[in-house]
C-alpha positions as CSV (number, residue, x, y, z in Angstrom):
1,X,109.7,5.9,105.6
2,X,109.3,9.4,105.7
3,X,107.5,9.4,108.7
4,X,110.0,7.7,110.7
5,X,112.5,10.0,109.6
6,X,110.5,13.0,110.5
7,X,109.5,11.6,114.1
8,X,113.4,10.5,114.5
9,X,114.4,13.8,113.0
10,X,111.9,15.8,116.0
11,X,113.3,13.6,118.7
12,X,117.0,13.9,118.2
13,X,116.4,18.0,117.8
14,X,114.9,18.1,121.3
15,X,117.5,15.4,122.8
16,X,119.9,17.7,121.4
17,X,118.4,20.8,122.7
18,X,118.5,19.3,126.5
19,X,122.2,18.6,126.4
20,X,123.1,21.6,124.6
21,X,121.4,23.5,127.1
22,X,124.0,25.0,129.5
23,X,126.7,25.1,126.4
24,X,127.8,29.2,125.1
25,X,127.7,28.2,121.2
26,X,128.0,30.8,119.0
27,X,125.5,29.0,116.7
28,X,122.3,27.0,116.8
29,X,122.8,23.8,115.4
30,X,120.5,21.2,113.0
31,X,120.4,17.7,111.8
32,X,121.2,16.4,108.1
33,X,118.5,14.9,106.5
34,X,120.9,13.7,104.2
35,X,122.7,11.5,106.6
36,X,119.7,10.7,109.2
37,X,117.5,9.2,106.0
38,X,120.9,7.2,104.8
39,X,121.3,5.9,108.3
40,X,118.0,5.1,108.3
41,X,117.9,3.4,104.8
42,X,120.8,1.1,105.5
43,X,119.5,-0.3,108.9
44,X,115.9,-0.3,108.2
45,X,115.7,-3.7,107.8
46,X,118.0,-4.9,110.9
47,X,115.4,-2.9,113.0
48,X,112.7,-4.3,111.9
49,X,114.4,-7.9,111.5
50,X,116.0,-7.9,114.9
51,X,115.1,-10.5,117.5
52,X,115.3,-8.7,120.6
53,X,114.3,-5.1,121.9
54,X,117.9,-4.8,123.0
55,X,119.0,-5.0,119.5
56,X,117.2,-2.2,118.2
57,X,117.8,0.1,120.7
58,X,121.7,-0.8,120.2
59,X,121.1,-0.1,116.4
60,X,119.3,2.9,117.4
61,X,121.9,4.2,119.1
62,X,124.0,3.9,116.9
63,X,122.6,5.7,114.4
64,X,121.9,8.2,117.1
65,X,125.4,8.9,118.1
66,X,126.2,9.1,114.3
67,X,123.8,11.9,113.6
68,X,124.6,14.0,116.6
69,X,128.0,13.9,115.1
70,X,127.0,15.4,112.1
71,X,125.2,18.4,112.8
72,X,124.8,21.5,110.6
73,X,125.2,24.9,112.5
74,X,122.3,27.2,111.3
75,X,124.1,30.6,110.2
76,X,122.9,33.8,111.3
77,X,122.0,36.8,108.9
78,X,125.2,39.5,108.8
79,X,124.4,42.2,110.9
80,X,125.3,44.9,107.9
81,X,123.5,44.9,105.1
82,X,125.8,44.4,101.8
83,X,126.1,47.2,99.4
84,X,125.0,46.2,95.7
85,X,127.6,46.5,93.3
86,X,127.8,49.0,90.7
87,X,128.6,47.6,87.1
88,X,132.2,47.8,85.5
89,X,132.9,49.6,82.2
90,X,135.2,46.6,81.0
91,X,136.6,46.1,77.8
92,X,136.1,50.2,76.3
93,X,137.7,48.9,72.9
94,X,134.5,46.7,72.5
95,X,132.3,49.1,73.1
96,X,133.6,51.5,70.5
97,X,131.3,52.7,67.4
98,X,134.4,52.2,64.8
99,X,136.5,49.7,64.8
């Protein structure tokens, strides 16, 4: 199971990569795991259990055109650096000696 989804997973990234080609996205985008092993749970067995070739490659499809729907866009790092934060004196009652 895990290899299919792995080999499904490397195919879909580069079928993705040819159509989003020529697009100006601002971010690079991934596929869900999640999803693509769900998908892949659920119709498992009509694959395999499927008469004809034309079947599976319908079912395929499928699944396919539900995936590319579902992409995650991979975030970039911020350009500037965040500044730590410097800890608040709260509460200076509690902190007195004498109460």
């Amino acid at each position: 199971m895990y290899n299919m989804l792995i080999s499904s997973k490397i195919e879909l990234n580069k079928k993705i990569q040819n159509l989003d080609k020529y697009k100006n996205c601002e971010h690079e985008y991934k596929i869900n795991i999640n999803i693509l092993a769900g998908k892949l749970k659920i119709n498992l067995f009509k694959i395999i259990f499927a008469e004809n070739e034309n079947e599976r490659t319908k079912i395929m499809n499928k699944i396919e055109y539900t995936i590319q729907r579902c992409m995650q866009k991979v975030k970039k790092k911020p350009k500037t650096e965040r500044k730590p934060k410097k800890p608040k004196k709260r509460y200076p009652y509690n902190n007195r000696k004498n109460f």
